[in-house]
Structure formats: C-alpha cells, structure tokens
N, C-alpha and C positions, 0 to 999 in steps of 0.2 A: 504494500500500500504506500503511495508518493503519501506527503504529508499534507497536500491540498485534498485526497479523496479523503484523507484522515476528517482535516475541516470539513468536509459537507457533512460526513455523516454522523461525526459530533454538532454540526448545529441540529441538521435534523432531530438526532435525541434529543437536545434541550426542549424544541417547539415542542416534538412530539410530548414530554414530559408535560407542558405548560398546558397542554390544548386536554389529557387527561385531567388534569386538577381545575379545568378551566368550566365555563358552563356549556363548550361544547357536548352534546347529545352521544355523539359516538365520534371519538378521538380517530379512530382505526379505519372509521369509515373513505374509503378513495374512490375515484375515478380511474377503472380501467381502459383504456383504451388501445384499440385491434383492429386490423385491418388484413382482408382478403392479399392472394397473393398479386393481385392487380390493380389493387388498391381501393375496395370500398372499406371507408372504416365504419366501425361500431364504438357506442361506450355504453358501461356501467358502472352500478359503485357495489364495489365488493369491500370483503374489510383483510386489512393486514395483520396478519396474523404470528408475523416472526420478521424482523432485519437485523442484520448482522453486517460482518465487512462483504460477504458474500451474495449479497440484495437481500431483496424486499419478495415475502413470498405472501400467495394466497393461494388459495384452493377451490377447486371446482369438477366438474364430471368435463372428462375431455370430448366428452361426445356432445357437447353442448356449442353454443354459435363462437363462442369465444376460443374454447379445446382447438375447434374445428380450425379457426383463424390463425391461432398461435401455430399448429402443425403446418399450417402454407405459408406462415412470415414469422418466422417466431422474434417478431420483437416487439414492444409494447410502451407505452407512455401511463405514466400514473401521474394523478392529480388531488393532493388532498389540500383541500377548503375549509380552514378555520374563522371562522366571519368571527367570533366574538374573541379573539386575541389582540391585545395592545392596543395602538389606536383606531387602525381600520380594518383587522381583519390579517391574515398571514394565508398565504398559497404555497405549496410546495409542488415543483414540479422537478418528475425523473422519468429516464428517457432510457431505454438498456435494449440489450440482446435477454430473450428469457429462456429459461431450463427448467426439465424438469426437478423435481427436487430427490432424492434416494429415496426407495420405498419404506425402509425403514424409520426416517423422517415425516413422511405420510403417515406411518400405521401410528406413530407417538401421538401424532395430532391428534389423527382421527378419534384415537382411545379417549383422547381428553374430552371431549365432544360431550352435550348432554346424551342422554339417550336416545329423545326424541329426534334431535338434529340428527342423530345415525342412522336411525329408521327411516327416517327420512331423505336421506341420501340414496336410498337401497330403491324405494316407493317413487323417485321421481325418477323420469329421462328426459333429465333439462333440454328445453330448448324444443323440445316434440311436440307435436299436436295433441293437446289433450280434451277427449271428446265432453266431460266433464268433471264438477268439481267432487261429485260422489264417486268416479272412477279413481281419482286418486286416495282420495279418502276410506275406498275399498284394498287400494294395494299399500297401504299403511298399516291396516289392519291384517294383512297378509303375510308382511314383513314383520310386524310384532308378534303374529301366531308362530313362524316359522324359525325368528329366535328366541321365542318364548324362555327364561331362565337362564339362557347363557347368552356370554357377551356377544357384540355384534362386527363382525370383522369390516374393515374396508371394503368396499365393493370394488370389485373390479372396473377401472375405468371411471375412478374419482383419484386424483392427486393434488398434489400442490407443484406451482409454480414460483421459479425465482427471476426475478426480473434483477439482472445484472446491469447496474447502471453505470450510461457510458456520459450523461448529462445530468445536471443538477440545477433548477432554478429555486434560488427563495425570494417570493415576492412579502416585500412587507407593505401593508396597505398606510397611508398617508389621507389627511384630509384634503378636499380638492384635486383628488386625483395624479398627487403629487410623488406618487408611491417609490420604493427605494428596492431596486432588485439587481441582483448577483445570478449571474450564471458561472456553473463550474461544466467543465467541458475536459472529458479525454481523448486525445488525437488519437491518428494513424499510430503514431510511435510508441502510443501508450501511456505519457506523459498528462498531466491533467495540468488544465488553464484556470483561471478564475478573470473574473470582467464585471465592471459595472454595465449597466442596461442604461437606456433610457427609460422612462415611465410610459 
C-alpha cells in the first residue's frame, strides 16, 4: 500500500465512523453501480458489509441483474450519501476492478446473517419474474420446512463481492454550493495521485 491509498482509506474510516454515530439511518447503506458489457449501466443501494486495504465488499445472488453485469464488466462504482454530516452533507465516491471474495469468506458472513435473511436468500431468484407475492411467501415456507432444526448453508450462487478501488473521491458538502472535494486516483504504474477538484 503507497501511503496516499493508506490516506483515502483512513479518511474513509473516520467518515464512515462519524456517519455511524451520526443520525444517518443506515451508515452502510451505498450506491452500486454496473454496467453491461456494452455499456448500459444500472444502480442500486446495497449495504457494505466489510473494507479493508483489500476493498469494499457486499453481497448478492450472482444470478441476479447486477451478478449478471459484474461477470461481463467486472468493474463497478460505489456511492455512499451522508446528507446529515458536518455542514452540508459528505459523498464518498470509489471506482475499482471487482472480485469475487473466497468462499470461505462468504460462508462466515452468511453464518452471521439472521435467520430469516438466510431463508430468504435460498426463497428468492433475485432479479426473476415473480408471478406473485404469495409464491414467494410459499417458497419461504418451503425453505424453513426443509431446514427445519439445522443451520442453513449458503446457497449456491449467492456470494460476496470486493470492489478493489482504483479511484477515490471525498466530497464535503459546503453552503452555496461551494463544496470542497479530493480525488485520489491510481495510475497505469500503480502509483496513487491525490488532487483538489473544483466544486
């Protein structure tokens, strides 16, 4: 790690620290965003569930619109949105190549997981056409009959993803639009930059 990626990803844990203690609703909450391999993109907000020097992971069924995306472009942008931080709000924006994570890494999380979020992973095929809301609510129950008394394993074709980032923007919000942002950037050579932005 150069000692610039050291700095983004120590500032990031401070915010991320402040926007926990803060009256944001869900700290973890971000914007993912994917794009086909020809380029339609998509977004949603998913939540962060682990970073490290290694990125920023979350989790999903790869057979879903996003799985599907990352397997034709695997690179992805996240966006997390702090409106009630400091004086106008704090954006974090990171930009990477993404990977899958070890399965063994997967199966810790997933263990951790309520119950019902397990069940629940097994009873949905994100992203499919579901004819309705009592069919799923039937293979839920399906799913709890079936591991009825013993734990419930990963399903096949849910993992986590790690978004290794090659960009870093922190926007800090300002009154009048006058905001104050930093982009960190790693080149070709591997070497990491930092820059003021305009607003």
């Amino acid at each position: 790690m150069t000692d610039l990626y050291t700095e983004a990803l120590a500032t990031f844990a401070q915010l991320f620290e402040e926007a926990k203690h803060s009256r944001e609703p869900e700290a973890n909450a971000m914007t993912v965003a994917t794009a086909t391999r020809d380029g339609h993109p998509s977004a949603r907000t998913v939540l962060l569930k682990a970073f490290d020097e290694r990125g920023f992971v979350f989790y999903t069924h790869v057979g879903s619109q996003k799985g599907h995306e990352l397997a034709e472009n695997p690179r992805a942008a996240l966006l997390f949105l702090w409106r009630t931080l400091r004086e106008a709000g704090i954006q974090v924006r990171i930009e990477g190549a993404v990977e899958a994570v070890e399965a063994a890494e997967a199966d810790a999380y997933f263990a951790s997981r309520p119950r019902p979020s397990q069940i629940g992973a097994w009873a949905s095929h994100q992203s499919e056409t579901l004819a309705s809301r009592e069919e799923f609510e039937q293979r839920i129950a399906e799913t709890e009959a079936r591991f009825d008394g013993q734990p419930v394993p990963r399903p096949p074709g849910w993992n986590g993803y790690r978004v290794v980032p090659q960009a870093f923007e922190f926007w800090y919000g300002v009154q009048f639009r006058l905001h104050e942002r930093w982009r960190y950037e790693r080149g070709a050579d591997g070497a990491w930059s930092k820059r003021m932005l305009f607003p």
